[in-house]
N, C-alpha and C positions, 0 to 999 in steps of 0.2 A: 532502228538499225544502227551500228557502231560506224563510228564518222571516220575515213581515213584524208590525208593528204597526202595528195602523188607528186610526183615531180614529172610533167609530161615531157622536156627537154624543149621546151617554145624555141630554143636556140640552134635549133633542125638548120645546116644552110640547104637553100632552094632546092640543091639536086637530090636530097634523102629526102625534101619533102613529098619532091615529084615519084619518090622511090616506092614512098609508103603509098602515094595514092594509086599508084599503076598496081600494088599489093592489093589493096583493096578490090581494086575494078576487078584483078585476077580472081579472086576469090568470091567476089558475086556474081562470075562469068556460070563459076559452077550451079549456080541455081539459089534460091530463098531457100527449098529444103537441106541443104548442104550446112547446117549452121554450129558442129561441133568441132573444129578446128586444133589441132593439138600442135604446136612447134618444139622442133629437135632437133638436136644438133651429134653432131661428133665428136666433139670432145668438147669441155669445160673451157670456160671464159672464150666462147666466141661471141659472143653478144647476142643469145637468145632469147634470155627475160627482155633483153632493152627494146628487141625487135617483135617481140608479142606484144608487149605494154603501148609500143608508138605506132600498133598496126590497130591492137583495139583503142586508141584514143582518135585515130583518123576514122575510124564508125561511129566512134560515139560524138565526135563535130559533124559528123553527115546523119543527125538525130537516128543512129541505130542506137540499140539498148543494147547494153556488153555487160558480158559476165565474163571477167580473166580468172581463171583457175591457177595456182599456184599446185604442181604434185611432182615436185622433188623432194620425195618423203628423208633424202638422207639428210637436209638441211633441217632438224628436228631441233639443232641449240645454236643459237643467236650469242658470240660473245660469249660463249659460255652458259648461257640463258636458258630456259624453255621457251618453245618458240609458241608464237599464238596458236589457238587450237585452230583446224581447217578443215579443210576438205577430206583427208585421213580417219580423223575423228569422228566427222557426219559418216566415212562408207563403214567404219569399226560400230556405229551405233552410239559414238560415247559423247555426240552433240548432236544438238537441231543446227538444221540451215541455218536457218532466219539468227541464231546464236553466232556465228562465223562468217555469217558475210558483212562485208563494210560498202558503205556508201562511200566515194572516193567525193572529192572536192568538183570533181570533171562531169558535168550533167550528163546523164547513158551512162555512164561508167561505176560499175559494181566493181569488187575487190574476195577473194578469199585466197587464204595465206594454207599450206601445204599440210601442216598441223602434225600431228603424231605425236611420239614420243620415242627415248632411246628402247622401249620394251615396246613399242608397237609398231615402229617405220618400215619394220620386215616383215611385217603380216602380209599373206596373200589377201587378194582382196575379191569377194564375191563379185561374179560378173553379174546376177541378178542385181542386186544392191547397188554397183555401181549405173547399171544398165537404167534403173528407177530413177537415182540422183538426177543423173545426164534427162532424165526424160524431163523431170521437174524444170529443169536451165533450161531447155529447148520450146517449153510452153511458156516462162515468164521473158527469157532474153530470143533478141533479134540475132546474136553470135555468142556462144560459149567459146571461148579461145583458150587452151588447154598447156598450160606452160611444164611441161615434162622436166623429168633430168636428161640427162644425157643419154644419149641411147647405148643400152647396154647396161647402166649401171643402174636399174633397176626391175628386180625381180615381175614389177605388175604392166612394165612397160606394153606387152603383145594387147593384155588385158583389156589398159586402158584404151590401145590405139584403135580395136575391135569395135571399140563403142565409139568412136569418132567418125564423121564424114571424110576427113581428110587432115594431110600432115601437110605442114611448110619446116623444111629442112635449112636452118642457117648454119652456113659452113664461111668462113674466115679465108679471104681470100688468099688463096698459094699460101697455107697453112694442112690442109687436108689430099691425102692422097685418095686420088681417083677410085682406087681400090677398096677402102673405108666407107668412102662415100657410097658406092656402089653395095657393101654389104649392108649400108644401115639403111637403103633405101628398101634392098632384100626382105630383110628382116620386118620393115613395116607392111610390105606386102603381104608378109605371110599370114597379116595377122586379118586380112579383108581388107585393108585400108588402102586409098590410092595417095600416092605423093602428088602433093597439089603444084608444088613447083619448089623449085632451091633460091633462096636468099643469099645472093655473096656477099659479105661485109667484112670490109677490108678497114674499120674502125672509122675512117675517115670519111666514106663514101658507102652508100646502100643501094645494091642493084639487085631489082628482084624478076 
């Protein structure tokens, strides 16, 4: 398996630590079958990757086995770059698993990066094929935790949320109007899925 190194943020002060662990308990409240988890947000740079990445590295110190999903298929060039192949890749057919997932540095903690390309980031994506993948994570890992783009700005968002137990919504404190918030919580409903709870993160401090 490909080796990654993460940066888990050790330099958490107390109260985001206490923040991430009351995340945790919230989300094992729902039950051990509940374990495909997706987080969204409302708009761009509210601290959504940072707040998946430090919710699965507090299961993976409480020996859960984690698989973090990277599918914000528009992030496809790095720099200018192609970005690593992912999880896009594996539902298009055009990799194996075991080829795109990484071993992180953090014992429990698995890695797969979003993957596509500029000619495939817009593909819709079969809900069997996705429905398979997701089943595969849920038989090897103890939580799939499913890092979305932003809600709305992607075409397979209903898709993916369908196949998920539940959503965690990080919204930016006194940044997001009640109104927004209320349509993208709408909009995840529509799709079966329940809103597990909202994450405020006001950059400084994480209250969930």
């Amino acid at each position: 398996m490909n080796k990654l190194r993460i940066d888990d943020n050790g330099k958490l002060d107390e109260a985001s630590r206490l923040a991430f662990k009351t995340l945790r308990s919230n989300i094992e409240f729902y039950g051990e079958d509940k374990k495909v988890i997706a987080f969204s947000s409302c708009r761009d740079k509210e601290g959504k990757s940072m707040v998946a990445l430090q919710t699965a590295c507090e299961f993976a110190r409480n020996d859960k086995k984690v698989v973090i999903i990277m599918a914000d298929f528009r992030k496809t060039m790095v720099n200018g770059k192609q970005a690593l192949c992912g999880f896009l890749d594996v539902l298009l057919k055009q990799s194996a698993i075991e080829d795109v997932l990484y071993e992180t540095d953090m014992k429990n903690l698995h890695l797969m990066f979003a993957g596509g390309s500029l000619e495939t980031r817009n593909a819709i994506i079969d809900v069997n094929e996705l429905s398979g993948v997701l089943m595969y994570f849920r038989q090897m890992y103890d939580y799939v935790f499913i890092d979305m783009a932003t809600a709305g700005k992607n075409a397979n968002d209903l898709t993916i949320y369908s196949q998920c137990d539940g959503v965690v919504l990080v919204v930016e404190t006194n940044k997001v109007a009640r109104k927004l918030a209320k349509h993208v919580i709408e909009s995840v409903e529509q799709s079966g899925c329940k809103v597990f709870g909202i994450v405020l993160n006001d950059k400084d401090e994480i209250k969930s």
